[in-house]
C-alpha positions in Angstrom: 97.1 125.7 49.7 95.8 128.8 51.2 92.9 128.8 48.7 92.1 125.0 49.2 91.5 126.2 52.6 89.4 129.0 51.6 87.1 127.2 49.5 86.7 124.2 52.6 85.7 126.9 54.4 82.9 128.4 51.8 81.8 124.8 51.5 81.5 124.3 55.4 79.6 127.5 55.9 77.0 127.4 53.0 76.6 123.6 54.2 75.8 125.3 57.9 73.7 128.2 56.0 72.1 125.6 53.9 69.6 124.0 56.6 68.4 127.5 57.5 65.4 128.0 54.9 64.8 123.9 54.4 62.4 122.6 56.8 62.2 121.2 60.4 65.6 121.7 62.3 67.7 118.8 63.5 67.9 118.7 66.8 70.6 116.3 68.5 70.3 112.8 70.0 69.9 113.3 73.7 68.0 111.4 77.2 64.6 113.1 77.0 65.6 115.0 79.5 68.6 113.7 81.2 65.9 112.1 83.3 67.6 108.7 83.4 69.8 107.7 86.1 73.3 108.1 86.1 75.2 104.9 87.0 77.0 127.2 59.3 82.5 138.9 47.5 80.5 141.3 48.8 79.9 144.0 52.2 77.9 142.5 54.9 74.2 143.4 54.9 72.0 143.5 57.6 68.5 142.0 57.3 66.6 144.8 59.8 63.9 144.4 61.0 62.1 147.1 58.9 58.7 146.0 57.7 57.2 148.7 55.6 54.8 148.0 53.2 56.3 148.6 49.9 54.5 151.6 47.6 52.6 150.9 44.2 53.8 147.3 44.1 50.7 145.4 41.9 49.8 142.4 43.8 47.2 140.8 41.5 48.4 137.4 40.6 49.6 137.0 44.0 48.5 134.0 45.4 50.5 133.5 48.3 48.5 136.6 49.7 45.3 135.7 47.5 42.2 134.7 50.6 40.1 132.8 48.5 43.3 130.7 48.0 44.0 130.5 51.7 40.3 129.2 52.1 40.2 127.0 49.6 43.7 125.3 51.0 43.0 125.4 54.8 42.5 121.9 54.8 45.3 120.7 52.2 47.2 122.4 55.2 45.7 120.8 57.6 46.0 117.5 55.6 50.0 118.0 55.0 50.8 118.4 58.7 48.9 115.7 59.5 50.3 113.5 57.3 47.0 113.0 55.4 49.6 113.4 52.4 47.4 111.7 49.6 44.8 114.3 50.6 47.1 117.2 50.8 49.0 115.9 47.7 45.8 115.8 45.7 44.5 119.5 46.7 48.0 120.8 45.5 47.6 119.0 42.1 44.2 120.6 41.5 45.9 124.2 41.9 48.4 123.3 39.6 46.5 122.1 37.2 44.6 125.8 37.3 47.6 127.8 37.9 50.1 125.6 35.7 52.8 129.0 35.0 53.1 129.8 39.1 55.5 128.1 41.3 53.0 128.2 44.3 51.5 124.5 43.7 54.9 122.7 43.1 56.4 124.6 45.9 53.4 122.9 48.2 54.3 119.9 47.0 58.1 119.4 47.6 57.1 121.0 51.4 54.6 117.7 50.9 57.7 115.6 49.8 60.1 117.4 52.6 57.7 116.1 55.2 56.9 112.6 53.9 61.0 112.4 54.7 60.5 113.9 58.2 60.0 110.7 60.1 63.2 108.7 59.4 65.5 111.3 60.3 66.2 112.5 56.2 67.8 109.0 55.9 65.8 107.7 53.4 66.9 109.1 50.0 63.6 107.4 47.6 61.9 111.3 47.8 65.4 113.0 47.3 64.9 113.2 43.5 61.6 114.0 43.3 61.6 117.0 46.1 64.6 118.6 43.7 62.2 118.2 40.8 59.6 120.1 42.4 62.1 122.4 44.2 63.4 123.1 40.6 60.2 123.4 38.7 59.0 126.1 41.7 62.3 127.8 41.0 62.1 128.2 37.1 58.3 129.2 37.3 59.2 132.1 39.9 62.2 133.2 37.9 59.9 133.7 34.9 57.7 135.6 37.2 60.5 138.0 38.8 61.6 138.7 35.2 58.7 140.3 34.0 58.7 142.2 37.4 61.1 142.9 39.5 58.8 144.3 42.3 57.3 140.3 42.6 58.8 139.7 45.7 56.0 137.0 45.7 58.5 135.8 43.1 61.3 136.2 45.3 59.7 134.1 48.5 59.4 131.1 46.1 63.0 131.6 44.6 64.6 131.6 48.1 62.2 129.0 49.6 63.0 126.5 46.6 67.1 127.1 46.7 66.5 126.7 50.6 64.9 123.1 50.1 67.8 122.2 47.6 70.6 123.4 50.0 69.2 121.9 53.0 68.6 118.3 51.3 72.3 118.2 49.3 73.6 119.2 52.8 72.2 116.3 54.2 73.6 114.4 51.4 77.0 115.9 52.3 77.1 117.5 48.5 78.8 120.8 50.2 79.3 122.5 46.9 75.7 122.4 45.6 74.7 122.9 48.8 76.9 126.5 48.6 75.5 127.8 45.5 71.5 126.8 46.5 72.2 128.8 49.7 73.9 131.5 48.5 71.2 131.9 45.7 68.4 131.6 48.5 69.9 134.7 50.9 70.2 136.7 47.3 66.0 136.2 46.6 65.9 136.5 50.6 67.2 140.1 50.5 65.2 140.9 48.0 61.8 139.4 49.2 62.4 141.1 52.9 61.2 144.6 51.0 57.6 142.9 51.3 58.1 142.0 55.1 54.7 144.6 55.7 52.6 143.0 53.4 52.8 139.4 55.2 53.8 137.5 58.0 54.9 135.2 55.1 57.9 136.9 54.1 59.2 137.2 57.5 60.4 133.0 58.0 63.5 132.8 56.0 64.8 136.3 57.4 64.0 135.1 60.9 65.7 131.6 60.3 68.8 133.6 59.0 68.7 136.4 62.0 68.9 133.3 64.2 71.2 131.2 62.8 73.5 133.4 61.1 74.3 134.5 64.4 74.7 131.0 66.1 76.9 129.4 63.6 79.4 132.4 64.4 79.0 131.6 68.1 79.7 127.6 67.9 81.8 127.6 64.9 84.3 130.5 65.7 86.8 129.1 63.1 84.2 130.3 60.7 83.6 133.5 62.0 86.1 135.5 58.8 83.9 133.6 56.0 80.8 134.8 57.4 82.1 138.5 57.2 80.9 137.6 53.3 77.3 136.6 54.4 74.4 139.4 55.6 74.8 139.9 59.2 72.3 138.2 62.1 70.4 139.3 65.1 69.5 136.3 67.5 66.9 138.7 69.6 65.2 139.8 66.4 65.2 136.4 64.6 63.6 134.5 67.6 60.9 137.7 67.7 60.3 137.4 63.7 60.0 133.5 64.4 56.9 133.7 67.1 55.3 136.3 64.6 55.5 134.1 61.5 54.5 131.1 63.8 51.2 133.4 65.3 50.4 135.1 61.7 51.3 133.2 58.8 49.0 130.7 57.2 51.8 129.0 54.8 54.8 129.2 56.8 53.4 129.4 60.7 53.6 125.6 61.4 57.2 125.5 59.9 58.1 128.6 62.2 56.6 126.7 65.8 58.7 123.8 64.7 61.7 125.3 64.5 60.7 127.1 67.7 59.9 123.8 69.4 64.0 123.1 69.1 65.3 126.5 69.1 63.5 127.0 73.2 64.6 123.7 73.8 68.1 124.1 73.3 70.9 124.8 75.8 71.5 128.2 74.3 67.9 129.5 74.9 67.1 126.9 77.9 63.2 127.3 77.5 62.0 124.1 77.8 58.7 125.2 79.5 58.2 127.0 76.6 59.2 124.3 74.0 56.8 122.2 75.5 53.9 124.0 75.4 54.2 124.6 71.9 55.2 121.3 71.1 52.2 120.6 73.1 49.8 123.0 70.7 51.2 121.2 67.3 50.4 117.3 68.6 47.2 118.3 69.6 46.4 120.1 66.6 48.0 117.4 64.0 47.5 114.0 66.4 48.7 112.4 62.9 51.9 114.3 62.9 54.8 111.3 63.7 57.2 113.6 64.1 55.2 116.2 66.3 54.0 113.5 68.6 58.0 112.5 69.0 59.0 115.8 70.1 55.9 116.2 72.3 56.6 112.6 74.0 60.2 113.5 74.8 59.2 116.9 75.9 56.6 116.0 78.3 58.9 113.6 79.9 61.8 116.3 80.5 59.5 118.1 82.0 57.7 115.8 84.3 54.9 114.9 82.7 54.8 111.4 82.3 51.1 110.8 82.2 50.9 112.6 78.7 54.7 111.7 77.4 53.1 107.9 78.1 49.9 108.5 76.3 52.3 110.3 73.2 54.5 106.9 73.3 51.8 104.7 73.5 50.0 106.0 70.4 53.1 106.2 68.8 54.1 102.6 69.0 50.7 101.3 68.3 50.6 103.5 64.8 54.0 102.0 64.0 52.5 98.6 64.4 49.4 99.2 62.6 51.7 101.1 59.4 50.3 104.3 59.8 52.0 106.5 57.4 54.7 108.5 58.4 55.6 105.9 61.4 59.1 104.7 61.2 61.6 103.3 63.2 63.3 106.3 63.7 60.0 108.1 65.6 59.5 104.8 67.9 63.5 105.4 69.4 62.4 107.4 71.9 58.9 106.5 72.1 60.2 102.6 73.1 63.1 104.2 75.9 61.2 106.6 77.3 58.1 103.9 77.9 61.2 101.1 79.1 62.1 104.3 81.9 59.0 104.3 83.0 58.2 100.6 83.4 61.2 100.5 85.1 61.2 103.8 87.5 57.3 104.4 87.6 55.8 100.5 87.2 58.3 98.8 88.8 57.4 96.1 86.0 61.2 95.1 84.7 60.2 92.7 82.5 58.4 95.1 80.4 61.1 97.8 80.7 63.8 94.7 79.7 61.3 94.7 76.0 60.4 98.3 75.8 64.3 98.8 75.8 65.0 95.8 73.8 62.5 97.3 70.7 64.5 100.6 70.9 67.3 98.8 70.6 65.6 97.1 67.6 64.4 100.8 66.1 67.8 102.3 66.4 69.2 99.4 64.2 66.5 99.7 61.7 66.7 103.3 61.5 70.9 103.2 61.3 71.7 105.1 64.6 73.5 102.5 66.7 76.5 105.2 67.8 74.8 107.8 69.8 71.5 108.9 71.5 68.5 105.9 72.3 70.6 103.0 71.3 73.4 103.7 74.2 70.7 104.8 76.9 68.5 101.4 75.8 71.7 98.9 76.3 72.9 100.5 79.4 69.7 100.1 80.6 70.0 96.7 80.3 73.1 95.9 81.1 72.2 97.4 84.3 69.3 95.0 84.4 71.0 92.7 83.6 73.7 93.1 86.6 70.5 93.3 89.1 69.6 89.7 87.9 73.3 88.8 88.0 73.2 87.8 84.5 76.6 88.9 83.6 76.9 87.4 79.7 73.9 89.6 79.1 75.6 92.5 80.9 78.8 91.7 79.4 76.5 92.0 75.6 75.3 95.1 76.4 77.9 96.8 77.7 80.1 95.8 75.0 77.4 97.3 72.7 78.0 100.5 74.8 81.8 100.3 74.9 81.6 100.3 71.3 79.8 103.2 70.5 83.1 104.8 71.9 80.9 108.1 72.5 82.4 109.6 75.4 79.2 109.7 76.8 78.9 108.4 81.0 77.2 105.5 79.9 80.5 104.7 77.7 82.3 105.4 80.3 80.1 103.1 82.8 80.7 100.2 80.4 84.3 100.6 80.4 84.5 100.4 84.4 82.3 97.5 84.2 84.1 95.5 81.6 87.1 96.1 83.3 86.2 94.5 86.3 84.3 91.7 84.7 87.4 90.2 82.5 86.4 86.7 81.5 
């Protein structure tokens, strides 16, 4: 029994540890910004912060550190975080096609394939098979590199960048043991890659990511706390100061750092939402295309007061989800659609238009398959409450109902309840 328990708890932590090296963070369902009314056998090993360039390594072949590379993909970059995917997909292909043996083009292309998933919340599952693919492919090209050399940490990036993309996604999927071995195989290339942390800003990200969150899963998940005596040791301070250097520096990795920054200064254990905001603010201006970047920026903007621009990001984002811009999905328009019904109803004082801006998030949390939490409790209380001040009580009753259902706990739940109660039919 005891080792049932053992392995539950190896599974729960490299599921936690899995996320860490994947791609944009999660961040939690929440009011953009509570404005609305009430009514994750061996020692442990510290990853330092040491960054000394390593002696007599040979870099040629190197093209993660290769300029004329760099120039030559500035705008498949560009294109990617943009969502100009056929652009940036196309770009990739050509490098492949000349560097067929190196894991750098396929790797580029499952961070393509990581971000066409982006905008519906890693729900939709029709690029899961063909990110592993190129997460794979990256994986056995860079392990025929680092066995010819076992100085090519350039090797080693790829390795522990690929196994980070496979642990993150079969965490998502809730495959816990796959999701343990791709994690535990991505700290082991992580380790070894951190010996090149002087020669790029590059090499810093997955140490940072881990120095953060190795140290935060230990704080919120104390129950885990004797597994992750197995697992390297973190340092929160030095991960968040490894983050803003990779998000400053690098030219691969630096728009993957800011996003994860973007939720990491937002959150309630940093509580830097100043901060978050004017970096959120930097990556929608500099990819307006971005759905997902424009999302964050909108909710952002409206925690912190500004509602001029969190309007202007909602606006755009509705009318590219009407049009079908790529990478516009239901999903994305959730808080767009609430936070435009808010103001409507708090800044406009035009209720008819709040009653269908909340109405179509209501509509986008259905389509997108988040009906317990978040946007589609806030957008039916709203209603209901609407719908009380017009003394429509079966519309009320509908609502609120919708909100007694999502049993969340949350005050809105809570609201219905009273409400209900003293409403009886």
């Amino acid at each position: 029994m005891r080792g049932i328990g053992l392995m539950k708890y190896w599974l729960a932590v490299g599921g936690l540890l899995a996320g860490l090296l994947g791609g944009p963070a999660a961040r939690a369902q929440t009011r953009p910004g509570g404005a609305a009314p009430a009514g994750r056998a061996a020692p442990a090993v510290a990853l330092d912060s040491v960054q000394v360039a390593p002696q007599a390594v040979d870099i040629s072949g190197w093209l993660l550190l290769d300029k004329d590379i760099q120039l030559e993909l500035g705008g498949a970059v560009q294109n990617l975080y943009n969502f100009k995917f056929d652009k940036a997909d196309k770009q990739f292909r050509s490098l492949r096609r000349r560097y067929p043996q190196h894991p750098m083009a396929y790797f580029l292309l499952g961070l393509s394939t990581w971000w066409k998933m982006q905008p519906a919340g890693l729900a939709d599952t029709r690029y899961d098979n063909a990110l592993l693919a190129y997460a794979d492919t990256a994986a056995t090209k860079a392990e025929a590199l680092y066995r010819a050399d076992a100085h090519n940490y350039e090797a080693c990036f790829f390795l522990a960048g690929a196994y980070g993309f496979e642990a993150r996604l079969h965490a998502e999927r809730h495959n816990w043991r796959k999701a343990t071995v791709a994690s535990r195989r991505a700290l082991n290339y992580l380790q070894k890659s951190q010996e090149a942390n002087g020669l790029s800003s590059e090499f810093l990200f997955g140490q940072a990511l881990f120095n953060y969150y190795a140290v935060w899963i230990g704080e919120e998940y104390p129950w885990l706390r004797p597994v992750l005596f197995f697992f390297p040791k973190g340092d929160r301070a030095l991960g968040l100061a490894q983050l803003r250097q990779v998000g400053q520096a690098a030219f691969y990795t630096g728009t993957e750092a800011n996003t994860f920054l973007v939720n990491i200064l937002d959150s309630d254990r940093e509580h830097q939402p100043a901060a978050a905001y004017k970096l959120a603010q930097e990556l929608a201006t500099r990819f307006p295309d971005n759905a997902y970047f424009q999302s964050d920026y909108a909710k952002l903007a409206f925690k912190q007061g500004d509602f001029r621009g969190s309007e202007q990001a909602s606006r755009a984002l509705l009318a590219k989800y009407a049009t079908g811009q790529v990478g516009y999905e239901a999903y994305v328009c959730r808080p767009a659609a609430y936070i435009m019904g808010y103001l409507m109803q708090y800044k406009y004082h035009d209720l008819t238009q709040a009653q269908d801006y909340y109405q179509r998030c209501v509509v986008y949390a259905e389509q997108a398959g988040t009906t317990k939490q978040g946007y589609y409790v806030f957008a039916s209380t709203n209603l209901a409450r609407l719908a009380v001040q017009s003394h429509d009580e079966p519309t009320a009753r509908r609502y609120y109902r919708i909100v007694e259902q999502s049993n969340s706990g949350q005050a809105e739940y809570k609201e219905a309840r009273t409400w209900l109660r003293t409403h009886r039919q």
